[in-house]
C-alpha positions as CSV (number, residue, x, y, z in Angstrom):
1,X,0.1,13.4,-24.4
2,X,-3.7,13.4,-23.1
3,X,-5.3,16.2,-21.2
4,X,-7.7,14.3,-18.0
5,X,-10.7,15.9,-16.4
6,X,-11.4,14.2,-13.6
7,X,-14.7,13.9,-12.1
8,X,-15.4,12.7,-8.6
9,X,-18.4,10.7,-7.3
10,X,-21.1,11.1,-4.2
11,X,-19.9,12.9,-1.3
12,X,-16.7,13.6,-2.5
13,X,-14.6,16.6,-4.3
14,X,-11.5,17.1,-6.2
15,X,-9.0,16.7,-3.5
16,X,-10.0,12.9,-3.8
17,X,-7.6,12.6,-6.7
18,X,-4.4,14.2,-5.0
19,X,-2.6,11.0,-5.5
20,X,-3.9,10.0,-9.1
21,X,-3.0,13.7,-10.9
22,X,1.2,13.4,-10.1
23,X,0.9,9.7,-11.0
24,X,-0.4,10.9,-14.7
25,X,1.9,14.0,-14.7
26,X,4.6,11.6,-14.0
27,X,3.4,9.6,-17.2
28,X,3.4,13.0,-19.2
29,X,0.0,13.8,-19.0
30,X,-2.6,16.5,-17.8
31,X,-4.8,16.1,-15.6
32,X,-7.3,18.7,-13.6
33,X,-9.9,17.9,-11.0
34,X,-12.7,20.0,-10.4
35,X,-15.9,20.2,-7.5
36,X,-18.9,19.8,-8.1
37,X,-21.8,22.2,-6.8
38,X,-22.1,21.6,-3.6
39,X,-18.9,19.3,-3.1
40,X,-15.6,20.4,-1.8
41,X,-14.9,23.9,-1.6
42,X,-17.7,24.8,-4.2
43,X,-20.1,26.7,-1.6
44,X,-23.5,25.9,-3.2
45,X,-26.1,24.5,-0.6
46,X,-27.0,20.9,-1.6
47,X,-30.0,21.7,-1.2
48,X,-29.4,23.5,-4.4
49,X,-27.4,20.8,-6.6
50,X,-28.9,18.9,-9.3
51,X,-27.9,16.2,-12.3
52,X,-28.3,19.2,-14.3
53,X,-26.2,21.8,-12.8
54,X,-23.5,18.7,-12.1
55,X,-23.4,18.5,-16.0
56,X,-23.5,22.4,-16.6
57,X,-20.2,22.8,-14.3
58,X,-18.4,20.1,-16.4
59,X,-19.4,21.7,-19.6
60,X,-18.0,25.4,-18.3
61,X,-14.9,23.5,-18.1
62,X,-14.8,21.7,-21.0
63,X,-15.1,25.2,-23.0
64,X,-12.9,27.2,-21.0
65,X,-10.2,24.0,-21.7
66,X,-10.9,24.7,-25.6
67,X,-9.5,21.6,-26.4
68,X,-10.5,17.9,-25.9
69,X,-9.9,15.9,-23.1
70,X,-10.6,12.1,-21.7
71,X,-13.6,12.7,-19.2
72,X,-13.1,10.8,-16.0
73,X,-15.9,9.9,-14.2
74,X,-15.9,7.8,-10.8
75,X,-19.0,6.1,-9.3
76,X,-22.5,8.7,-9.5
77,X,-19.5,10.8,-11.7
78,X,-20.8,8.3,-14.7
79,X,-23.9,10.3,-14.7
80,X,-22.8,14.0,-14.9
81,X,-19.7,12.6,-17.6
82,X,-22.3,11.3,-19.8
83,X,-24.7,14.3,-19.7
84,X,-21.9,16.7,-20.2
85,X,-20.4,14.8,-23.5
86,X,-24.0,14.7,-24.7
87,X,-24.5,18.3,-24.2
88,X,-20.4,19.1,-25.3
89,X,-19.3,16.1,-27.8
90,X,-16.9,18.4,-29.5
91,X,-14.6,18.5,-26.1
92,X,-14.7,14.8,-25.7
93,X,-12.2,12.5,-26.7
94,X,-12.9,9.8,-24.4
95,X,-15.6,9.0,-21.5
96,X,-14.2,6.3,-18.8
97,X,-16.4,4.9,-16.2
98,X,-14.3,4.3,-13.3
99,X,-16.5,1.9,-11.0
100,X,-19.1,3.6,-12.4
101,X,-22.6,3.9,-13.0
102,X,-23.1,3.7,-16.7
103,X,-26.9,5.7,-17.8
104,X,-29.3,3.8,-19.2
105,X,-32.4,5.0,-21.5
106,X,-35.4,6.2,-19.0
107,X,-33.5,5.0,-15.5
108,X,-31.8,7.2,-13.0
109,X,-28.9,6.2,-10.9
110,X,-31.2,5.2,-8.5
111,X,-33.2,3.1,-11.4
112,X,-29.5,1.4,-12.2
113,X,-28.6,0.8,-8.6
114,X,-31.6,-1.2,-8.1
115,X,-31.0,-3.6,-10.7
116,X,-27.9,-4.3,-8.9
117,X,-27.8,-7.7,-6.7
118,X,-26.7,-6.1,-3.8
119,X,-27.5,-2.6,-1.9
120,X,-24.5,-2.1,0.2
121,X,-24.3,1.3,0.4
122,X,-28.1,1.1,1.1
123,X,-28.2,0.6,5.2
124,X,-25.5,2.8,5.8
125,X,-27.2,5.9,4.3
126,X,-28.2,8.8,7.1
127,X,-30.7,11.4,6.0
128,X,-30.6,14.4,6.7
129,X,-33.8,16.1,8.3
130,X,-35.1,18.2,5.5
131,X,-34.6,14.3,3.5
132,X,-32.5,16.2,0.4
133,X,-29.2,15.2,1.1
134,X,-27.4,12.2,2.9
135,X,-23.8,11.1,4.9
136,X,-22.5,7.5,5.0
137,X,-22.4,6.2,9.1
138,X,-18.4,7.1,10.1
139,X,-18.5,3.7,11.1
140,X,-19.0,2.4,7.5
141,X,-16.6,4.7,6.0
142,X,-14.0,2.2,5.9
143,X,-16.0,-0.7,4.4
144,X,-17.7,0.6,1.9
145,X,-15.0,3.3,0.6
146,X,-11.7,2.7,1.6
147,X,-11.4,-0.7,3.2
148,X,-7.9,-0.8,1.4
149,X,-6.4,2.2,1.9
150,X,-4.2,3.7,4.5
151,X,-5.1,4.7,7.9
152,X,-3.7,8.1,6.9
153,X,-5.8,8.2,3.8
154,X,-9.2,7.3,5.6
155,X,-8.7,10.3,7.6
156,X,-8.2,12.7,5.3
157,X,-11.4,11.2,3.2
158,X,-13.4,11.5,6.6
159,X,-11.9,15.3,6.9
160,X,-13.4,15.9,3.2
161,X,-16.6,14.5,3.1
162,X,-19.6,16.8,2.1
163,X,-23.2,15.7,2.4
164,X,-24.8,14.5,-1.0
165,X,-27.5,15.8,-2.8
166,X,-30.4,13.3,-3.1
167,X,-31.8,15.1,-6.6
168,X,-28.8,14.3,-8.8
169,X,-30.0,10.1,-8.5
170,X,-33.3,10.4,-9.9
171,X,-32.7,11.5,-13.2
172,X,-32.2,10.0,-16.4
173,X,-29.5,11.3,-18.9
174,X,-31.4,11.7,-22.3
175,X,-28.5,10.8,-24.9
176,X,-28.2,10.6,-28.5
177,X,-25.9,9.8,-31.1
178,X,-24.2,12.5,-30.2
179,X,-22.7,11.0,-26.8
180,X,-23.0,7.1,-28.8
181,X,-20.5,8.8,-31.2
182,X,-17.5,9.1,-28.3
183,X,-15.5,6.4,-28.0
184,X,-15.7,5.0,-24.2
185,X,-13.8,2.6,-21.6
186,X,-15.1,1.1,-18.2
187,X,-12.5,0.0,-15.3
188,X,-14.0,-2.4,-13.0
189,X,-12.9,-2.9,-9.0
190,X,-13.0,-6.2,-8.0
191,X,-12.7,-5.5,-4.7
192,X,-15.7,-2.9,-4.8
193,X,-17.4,-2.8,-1.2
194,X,-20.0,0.2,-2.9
195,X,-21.2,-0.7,-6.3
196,X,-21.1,-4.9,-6.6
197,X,-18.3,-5.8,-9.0
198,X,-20.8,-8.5,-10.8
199,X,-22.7,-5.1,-11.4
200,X,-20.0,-3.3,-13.2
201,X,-19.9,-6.5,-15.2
202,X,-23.3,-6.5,-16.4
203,X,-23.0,-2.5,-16.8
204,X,-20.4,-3.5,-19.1
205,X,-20.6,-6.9,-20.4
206,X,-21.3,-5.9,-24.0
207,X,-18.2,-3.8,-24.3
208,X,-15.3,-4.4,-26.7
209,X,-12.8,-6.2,-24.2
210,X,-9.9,-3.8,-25.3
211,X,-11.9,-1.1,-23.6
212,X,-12.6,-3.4,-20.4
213,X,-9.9,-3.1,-17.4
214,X,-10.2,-4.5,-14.0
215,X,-8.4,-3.5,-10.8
216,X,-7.9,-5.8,-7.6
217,X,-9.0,-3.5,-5.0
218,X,-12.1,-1.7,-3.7
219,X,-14.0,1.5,-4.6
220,X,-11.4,3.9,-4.5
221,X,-8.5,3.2,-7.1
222,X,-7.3,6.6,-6.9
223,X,-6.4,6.4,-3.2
224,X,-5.6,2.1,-2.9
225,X,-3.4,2.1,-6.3
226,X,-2.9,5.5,-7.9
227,X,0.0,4.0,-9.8
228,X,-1.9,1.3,-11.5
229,X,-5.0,3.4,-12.3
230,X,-2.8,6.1,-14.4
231,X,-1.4,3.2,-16.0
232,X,-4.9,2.4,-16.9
233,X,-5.4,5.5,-18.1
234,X,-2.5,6.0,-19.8
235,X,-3.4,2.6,-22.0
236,X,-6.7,4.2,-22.8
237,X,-5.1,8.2,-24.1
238,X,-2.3,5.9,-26.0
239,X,-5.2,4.1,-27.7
240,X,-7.5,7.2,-27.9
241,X,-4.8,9.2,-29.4
């Protein structure tokens, strides 16, 4: 069966896929999560973390795997996935953009969630004083994130949650036919309180519609319907493979 790497999105870490790994294991696949710098237990100051050093962690684990894998990226993890199958094609079997921000030629994240018709996330977003990094409001955890998830989940989410790095949004992914090459698939949450799900449409739109899935729930699938999401992803390794 298929070998995951999963990647995780602003603010967050591995642990954010505790429930998502045993529901692919169950389905007889692999699956590994790992932190990016400054997220989680990774120790690097976020002052320190960048796009590229997001992309350069994937790609030491995509050679020490030695082996291809379907690259998982959630939310800002669209950005990092994409610059780490440019940079490391021959370790990529398959890019999915859960909820995700999908690069575009010349725009940042920041670029693509301004073309959005909404800014949700926007007024909840608290600086901190040297303005390099920012937290979400405690109070607007629950809307934005996890609005249909357990009590019990929402506090181990607010227990987790590192401050993230302002640099990694403002720049571009340069990619060429070497990232066009790998084949890729986009699940859309129609319930998404974060990134507008008539976004994630447009970010997908022109997408073969075997490769399109959509999910009734909010902006984290891996927490609100871990079950539904492997099978999700187990459609996509069946077809990749």
């Amino acid at each position: 069966m298929a070998r995951f790497l999963l990647i995780h999105g602003s603010a967050h870490g591995a642990w954010c896929w505790r429930d998502l790994i045993p529901a692919l294991e169950a389905q007889g696949h692999t699956a590994h999560a790992i932190d990016l710098p400054s997220h989680g237990a990774d120790t690097t100051p976020y002052q320190e973390a960048t796009l590229a050093s997001y992309g350069a962690r994937i790609v030491e684990e995509l050679q020490a795997a030695g082996e291809k894998v379907i690259l998982v990226g959630h939310s800002m993890g669209g950005y990092p996935i994409s610059l780490a199958a440019e940079q490391c094609p021959e370790f990529v079997s398959h890019l999915v953009y859960l909820c995700a921000y999908v690069p575009k030629p010349g725009f940042s994240l920041n670029d693509r969630r301004r073309e959005a018709p909404e800014q949700p996330l926007m007024d909840a977003i608290q600086l901190t004083e040297d303005g390099l990094g920012w937290t979400v409001g405690d109070g607007d955890l629950e809307r934005l994130f996890y609005h249909d998830c357990s009590p019990e989940t929402l506090e181990f989410a607010r227990a987790n949650l590192t401050i993230q790095a302002r640099e990694p949004s403002t720049q571009p992914v340069a990619t060429t036919a070497r990232y066009e090459a790998i084949p890729r698939s986009y699940i859309r949450c129609m319930q998404d309180g974060t990134i507008p799900p008539a976004y994630q449409v447009t970010m997908s739109q022109d997408w073969p519609s075997a490769r399109v899935f959509s999910m009734d729930c909010g902006h984290s699938p891996f927490f609100a319907d871990p079950k539904g999401l492997a099978g999700h992803l187990d459609t996509i390794a069946r077809d990749t493979t």
